[in-house]
N, C-alpha and C positions, 0 to 999 in steps of 0.2 A: 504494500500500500504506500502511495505518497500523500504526502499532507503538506500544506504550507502557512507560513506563519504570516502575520500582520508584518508590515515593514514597521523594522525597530529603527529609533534613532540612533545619533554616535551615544547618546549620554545615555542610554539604557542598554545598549549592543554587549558593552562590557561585562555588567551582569548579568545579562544574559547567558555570555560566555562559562562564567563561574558555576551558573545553574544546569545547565544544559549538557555542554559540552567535554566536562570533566569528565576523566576517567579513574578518576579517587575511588580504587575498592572495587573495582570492578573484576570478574573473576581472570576474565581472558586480557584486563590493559597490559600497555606494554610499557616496561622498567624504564625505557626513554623518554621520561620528563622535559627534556628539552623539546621534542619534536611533540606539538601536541596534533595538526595534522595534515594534511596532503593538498596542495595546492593543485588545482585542476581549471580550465577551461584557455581557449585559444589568447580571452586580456591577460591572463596570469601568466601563461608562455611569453607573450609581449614586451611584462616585466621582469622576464627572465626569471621568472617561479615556475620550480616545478616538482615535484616529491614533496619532501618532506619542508614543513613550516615551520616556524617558531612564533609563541606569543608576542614579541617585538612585531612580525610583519604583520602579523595576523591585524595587531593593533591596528598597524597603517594603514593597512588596506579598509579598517574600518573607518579611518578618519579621512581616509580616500590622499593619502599619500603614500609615493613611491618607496617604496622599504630601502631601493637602492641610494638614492640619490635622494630623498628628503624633500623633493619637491611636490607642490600642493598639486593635483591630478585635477580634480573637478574644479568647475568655477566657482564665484564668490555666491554668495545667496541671494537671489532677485529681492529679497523682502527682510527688513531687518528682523520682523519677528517670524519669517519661514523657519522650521526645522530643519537642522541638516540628517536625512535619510541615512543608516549607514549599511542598509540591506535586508536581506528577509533569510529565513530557515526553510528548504526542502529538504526532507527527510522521507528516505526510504528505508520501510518495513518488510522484510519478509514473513510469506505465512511463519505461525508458532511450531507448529512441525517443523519445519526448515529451521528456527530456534531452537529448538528440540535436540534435533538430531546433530547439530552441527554442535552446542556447548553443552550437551549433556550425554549424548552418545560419543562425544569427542569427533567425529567426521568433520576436522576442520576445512576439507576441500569443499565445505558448502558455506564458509567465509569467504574465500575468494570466488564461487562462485555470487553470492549477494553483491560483495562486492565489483567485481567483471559488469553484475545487472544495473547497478547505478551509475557505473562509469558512463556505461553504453545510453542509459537514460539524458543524463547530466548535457553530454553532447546533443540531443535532440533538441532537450532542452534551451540551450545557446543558438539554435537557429532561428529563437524568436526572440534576440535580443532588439531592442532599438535605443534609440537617442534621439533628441532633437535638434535642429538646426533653424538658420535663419531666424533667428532670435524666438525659438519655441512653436514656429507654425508650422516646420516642416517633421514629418517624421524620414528616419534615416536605418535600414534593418542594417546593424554593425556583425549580426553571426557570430558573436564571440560574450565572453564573461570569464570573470576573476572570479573564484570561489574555489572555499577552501573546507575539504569533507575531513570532517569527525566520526572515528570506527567507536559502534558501542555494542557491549554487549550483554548489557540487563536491563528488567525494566525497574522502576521505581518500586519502594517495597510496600506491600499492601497496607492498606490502614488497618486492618485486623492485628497484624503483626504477626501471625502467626507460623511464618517462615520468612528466609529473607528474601531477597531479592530476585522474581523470577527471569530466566534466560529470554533473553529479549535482542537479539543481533538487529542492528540499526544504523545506518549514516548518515548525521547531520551533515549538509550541506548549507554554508550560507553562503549565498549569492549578495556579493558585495556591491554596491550602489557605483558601480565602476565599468565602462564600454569603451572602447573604443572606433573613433568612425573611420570609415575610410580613411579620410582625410587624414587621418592618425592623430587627431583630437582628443582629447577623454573628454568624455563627459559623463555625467550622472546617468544610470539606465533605466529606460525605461522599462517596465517589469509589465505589464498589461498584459503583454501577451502570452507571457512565460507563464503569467496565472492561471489565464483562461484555459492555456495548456497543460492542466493541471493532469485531466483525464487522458490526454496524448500521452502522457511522459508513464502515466500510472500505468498505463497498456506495455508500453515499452519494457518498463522494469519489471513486471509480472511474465510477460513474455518472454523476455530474455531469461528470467532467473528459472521461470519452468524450464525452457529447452536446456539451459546448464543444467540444471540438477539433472533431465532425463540422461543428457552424456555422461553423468557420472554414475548413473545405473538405477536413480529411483524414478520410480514411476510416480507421475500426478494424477488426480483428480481432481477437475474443474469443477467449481462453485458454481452456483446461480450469479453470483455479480463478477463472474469474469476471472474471479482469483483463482487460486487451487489449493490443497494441502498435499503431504506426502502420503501416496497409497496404504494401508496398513494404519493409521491414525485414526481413532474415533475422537469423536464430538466431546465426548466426557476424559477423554486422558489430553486434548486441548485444554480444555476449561479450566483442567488441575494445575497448567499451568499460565493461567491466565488470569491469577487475582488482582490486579492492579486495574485490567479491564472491566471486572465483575465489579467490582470498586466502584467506577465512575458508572456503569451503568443502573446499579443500584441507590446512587445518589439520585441520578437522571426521572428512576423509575418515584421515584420517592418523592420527587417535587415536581412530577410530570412534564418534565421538561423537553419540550420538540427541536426548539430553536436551536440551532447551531451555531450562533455564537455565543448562547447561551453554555451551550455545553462543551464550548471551550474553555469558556469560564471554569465549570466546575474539574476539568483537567489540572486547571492548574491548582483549583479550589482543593483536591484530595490528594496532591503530590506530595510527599514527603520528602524531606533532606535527605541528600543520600551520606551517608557515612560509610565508615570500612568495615570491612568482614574478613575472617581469616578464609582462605579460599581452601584448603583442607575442609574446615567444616561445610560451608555449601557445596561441595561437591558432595561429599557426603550426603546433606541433606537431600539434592536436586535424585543422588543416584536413589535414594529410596522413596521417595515421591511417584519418581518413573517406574520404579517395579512394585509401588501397591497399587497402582493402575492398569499394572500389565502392558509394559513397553521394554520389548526387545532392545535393549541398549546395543547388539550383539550385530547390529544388519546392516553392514557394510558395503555394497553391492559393488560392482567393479564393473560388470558390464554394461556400457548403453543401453540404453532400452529399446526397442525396435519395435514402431509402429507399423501398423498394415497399410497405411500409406506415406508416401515421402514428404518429406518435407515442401517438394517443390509444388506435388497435387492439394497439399492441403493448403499451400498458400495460396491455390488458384481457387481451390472450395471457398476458402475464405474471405478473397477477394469479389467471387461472388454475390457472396451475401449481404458484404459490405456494402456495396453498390447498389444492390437492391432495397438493401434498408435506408441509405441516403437519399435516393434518389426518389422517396416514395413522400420526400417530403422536402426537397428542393434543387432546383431545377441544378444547381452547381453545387459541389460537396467540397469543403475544405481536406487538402490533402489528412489531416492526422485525424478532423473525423472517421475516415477513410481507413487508415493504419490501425487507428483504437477498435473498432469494430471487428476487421478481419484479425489482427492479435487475440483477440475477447473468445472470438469463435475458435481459432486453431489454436489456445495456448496448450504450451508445452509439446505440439504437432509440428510449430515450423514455428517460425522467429522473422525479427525485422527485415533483412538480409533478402530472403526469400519473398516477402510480400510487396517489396521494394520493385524486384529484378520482376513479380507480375505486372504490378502497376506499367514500368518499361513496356513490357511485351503489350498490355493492352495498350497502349499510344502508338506502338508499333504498328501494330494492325489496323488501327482507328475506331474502335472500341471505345478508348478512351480520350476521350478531345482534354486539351490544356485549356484552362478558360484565365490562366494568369497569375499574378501576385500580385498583393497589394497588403495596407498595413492591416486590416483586418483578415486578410490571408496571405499569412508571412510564408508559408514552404512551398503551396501548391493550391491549386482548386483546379475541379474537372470537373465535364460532361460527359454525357455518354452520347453514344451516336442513337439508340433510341430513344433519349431524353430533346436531343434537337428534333427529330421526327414528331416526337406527340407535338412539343414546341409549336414545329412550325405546321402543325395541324389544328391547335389551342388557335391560332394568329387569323386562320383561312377561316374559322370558325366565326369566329368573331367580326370578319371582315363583314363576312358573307349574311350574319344578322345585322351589322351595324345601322342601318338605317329602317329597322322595324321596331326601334323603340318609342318611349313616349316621355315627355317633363314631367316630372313630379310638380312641380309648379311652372307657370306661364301656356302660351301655343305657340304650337309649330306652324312655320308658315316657310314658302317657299321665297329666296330674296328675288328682289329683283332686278339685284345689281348682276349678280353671278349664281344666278338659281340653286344654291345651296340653300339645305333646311336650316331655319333659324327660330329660335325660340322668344317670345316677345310675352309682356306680358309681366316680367319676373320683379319688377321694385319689390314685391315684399319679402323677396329672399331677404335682399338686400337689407332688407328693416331688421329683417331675422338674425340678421347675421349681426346685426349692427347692435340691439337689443341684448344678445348674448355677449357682447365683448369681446369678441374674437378678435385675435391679430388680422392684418391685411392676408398672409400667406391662407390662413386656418380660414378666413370667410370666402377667398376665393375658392378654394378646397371644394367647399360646400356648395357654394352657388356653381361647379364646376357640374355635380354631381347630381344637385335638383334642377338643374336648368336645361341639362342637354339633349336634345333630341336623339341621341344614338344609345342603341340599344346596351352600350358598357363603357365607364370609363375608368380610369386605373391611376390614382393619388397615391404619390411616394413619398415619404415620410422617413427621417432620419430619427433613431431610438431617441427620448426625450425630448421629440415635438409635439408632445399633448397628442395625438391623434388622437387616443379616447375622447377628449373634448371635443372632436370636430365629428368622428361617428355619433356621439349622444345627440350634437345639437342637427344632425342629418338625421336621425329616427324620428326626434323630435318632430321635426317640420315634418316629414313623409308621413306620420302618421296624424297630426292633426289633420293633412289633405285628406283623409281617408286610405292611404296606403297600410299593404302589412307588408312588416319589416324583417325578416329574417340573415339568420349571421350565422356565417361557413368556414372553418377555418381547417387547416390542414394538420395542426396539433391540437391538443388539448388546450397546451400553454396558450396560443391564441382563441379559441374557442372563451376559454378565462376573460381575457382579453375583453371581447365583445362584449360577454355577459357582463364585465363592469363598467361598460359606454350603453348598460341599458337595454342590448340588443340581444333578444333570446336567441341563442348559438347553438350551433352541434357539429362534430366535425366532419367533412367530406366523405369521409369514406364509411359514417353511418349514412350521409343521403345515398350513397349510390346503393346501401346494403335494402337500404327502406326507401325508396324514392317515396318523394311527395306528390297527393294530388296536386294537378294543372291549374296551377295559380287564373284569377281570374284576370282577363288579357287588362295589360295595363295598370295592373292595380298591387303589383308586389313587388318591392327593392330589397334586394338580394346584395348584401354586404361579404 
């Protein structure tokens, strides 16, 4: 699993560090105090970081100065009371099995494989770096980040107390408020995308750590949300050793808490200090935990595992699925919606590599059209060649009704300048519009929409321009005319949508499952 943290500032980063990041008492830290941990991403190379860290740079890099040369990397602060950002924590989780086996069964080759799985993550990750330019209006994708991963390996000891610390293999990564642009600029990063990427990167390290684990001989099985555990693992010798989770969810359950910020709150609300532990005795204690549950300490496996299909079939199975599940709900897919899907379906069957080299072969053949990049799609987006076909069959459709529509308000009439139909009649939109207090954009919107004579028109709207407010005050007017107003949306989430601009909703592929009787001519707007 990956999670990511709020962006800390420089003046709380450091404690953070203290809390977090230590490896004080931990069964598997390592006796190198000095190196606390591993500098990674294409800015860090830059700086000429790369291995091992020390708290000195680590510092710098959070005050966003060069460790080498002392010079200040980001600019000054546009605002004297702005904070200075000094980065965020993603940390990747492997399933507790994979915990399990690796620091209580001792099969330490499933540390480096967690760790291989975040490397490989980290990097995907850095392809949705950006920064700004031209004084803050342009964005600029830089591909790169400074960030520096912490190996751990327990989790926090239960508030019961009643054993210590359960085995919990984890890598803090914090991604430092540090990019570089082309131009070879630093500047502060912009993280927007890398967040949104949250579920891209979570596929990737899931995926990746299943296919490593399968090479080194254990078999998975896939969860319902995409993860897996190690085969041979029940629900109840997880759970044994999972109290630090039973912990928070028992808070959660107890003060019936949904929210998720909420319940990060209480994360940090039932975290305990970690102190030391003589590491003789928890292992002792962890090894008899595992065998009154009945776990094979003993199962070592050596051989791959060998699925009935290859790697390369399952990533074309999964590829897809992929596409048909995108595509079922917009007309261009972002490349790592794209990747997270088909990883979800083949984990542990085939890995990035593989789904990568299909994507390839479908643009190859023309299956898959490129539809470009842009800052809201930093890697990729594509069509499909049957996605342009319905497309441009959607368009002919349209065409070919366009002129058997009618106004919600005003008449049509033929001009008689260039006999084009025109709708006259309409001031009291206008009043409508003008009465509601709509902006100029948001009333033309409307008057676009109850005034036209053609049988569809199609309002683009940028997230946070009220749109809700321009569909209520369009039901509104349509239905004091006497119009009925119905609302179609392609997701649930927009379906929501409508219904809170007033307009009763259901989504398209319940109409086609129940179509509706034959509206009566003229007299229903369809949203």
């Amino acid at each position: 699993m990956v999670s990511i943290s709020d962006s800390l500032t420089v003046e709380n980063a450091g404690s953070y560090y203290k809390v977090h990041y230590s490896t004080v008492g931990e069964y598997y830290a390592p006796t190198d105090t000095a190196t606390i941990g591993q500098a990674v991403g294409k800015g860090a190379a830059a700086l000429g970081l790369a291995g091992d860290i020390t708290a000195e740079q680590f510092d710098c890099l959070l005050r966003g100065v060069d460790p080498a040369s002392q010079a200040m990397l980001r600019g000054a602060l546009s605002r004297p009371d702005a904070v200075q950002r000094a980065g965020f924590d993603m940390t990747f989780s492997p399933p507790k099995s994979v915990s399990i086996q690796a620091l209580v069964a001792g099969d330490t080759r499933l540390i480096e494989a967690a760790r291989d799985a975040a490397l490989r993550a980290i990097q995907e990750a850095e392809r949705c770096a950006f920064a700004r330019r031209h004084g803050g209006s342009e964005w600029v994708q830089t591909n790169n980040i400074c960030a520096v991963v912490f190996e751990h390996y327990d989790a926090r000891e239960s508030m019961t107390g009643q054993h210590g610390p359960m085995p919990q293999l984890h890598h803090h990564t914090f991604i430092t408020n540090l990019t570089q642009r082309p131009d070879r600029q630093w500047r502060s990063l912009e993280n927007k995308q890398i967040y949104k990427a949250r579920p891209f990167v979570d596929a990737i390290y899931m995926g990746e750590l299943a296919r490593n684990v399968e090479q080194l001989g254990y078999r998975t099985v896939r969860s319902a949300d995409g993860s897996f555990e190690l085969e041979g693992y029940t629900r109840k010798q997880i759970e044994a050793f999972s109290e630090r989770s039973q912990d928070i969810e028992r808070v959660k359950a107890e003060r019936s808490i949904t929210n998720a910020k909420i319940a990060r709150e209480i994360v940090i609300e039932t975290r305990k200090a970690k102190r030391e532990h003589d590491p003789e005795k928890l292992r002792v204690e962890r090894e008899a935990l595992a065998a009154a549950h009945g776990i094979n300490l003993n199962n070592h496996p050596m051989r791959p595992v060998q699925r009935p299909m290859t790697p390369e079939a399952q990533a074309q199975q999964s590829l897809h699925f992929a596409l048909r599940h995108g595509s079922a709900r917009s007309a261009v897919i972002d490349e790592r919606d794209v990747i997270t899907a088909a990883l979800k379906h083949g984990i542990g069957a085939t890995d990035l590599d593989h789904v990568r080299s299909q994507i390839a072969a479908h643009q190859n053949n023309g299956n898959l059209i490129a539809a470009g990049r842009s800052y809201l799609h930093p890697l990729d987006s594509y069509t499909t060649r049957e996605m342009v076909q319905l497309e441009s069959e959607n368009l002919a459709l349209v065409r070919a009704h366009m002129n058997h529509g009618s106004p919600v308000a005003g008449i049509v009439i033929r001009s008689a300048v260039n006999g084009q139909l025109v709708t006259v009649g309409t001031d009291k939109v206008r009043e409508w519009t003008a009465a509601r207090k709509l902006l100029p954009d948001q009333a033309d919107a409307a008057f676009l929409t109850l005034t036209t004579p053609k049988w569809a028109s199609a309002v683009e709207g940028l997230a946070g321009t009220t749109k809700t407010t321009v569909v209520g005050s369009i039901k509104e007017f349509a239905q004091i005319q006497g119009w009925t107003v119905r609302g179609f949306g392609t997701t649930t989430g927009s379906v929501h949508a409508l219904n809170g601009a007033g307009v009763e909703s259901q989504t398209i592929a319940k109409l086609l499952a129940t179509p509706l009787p034959s509206p009566k001519a003229g007299r229903e707007l369809w949203i």
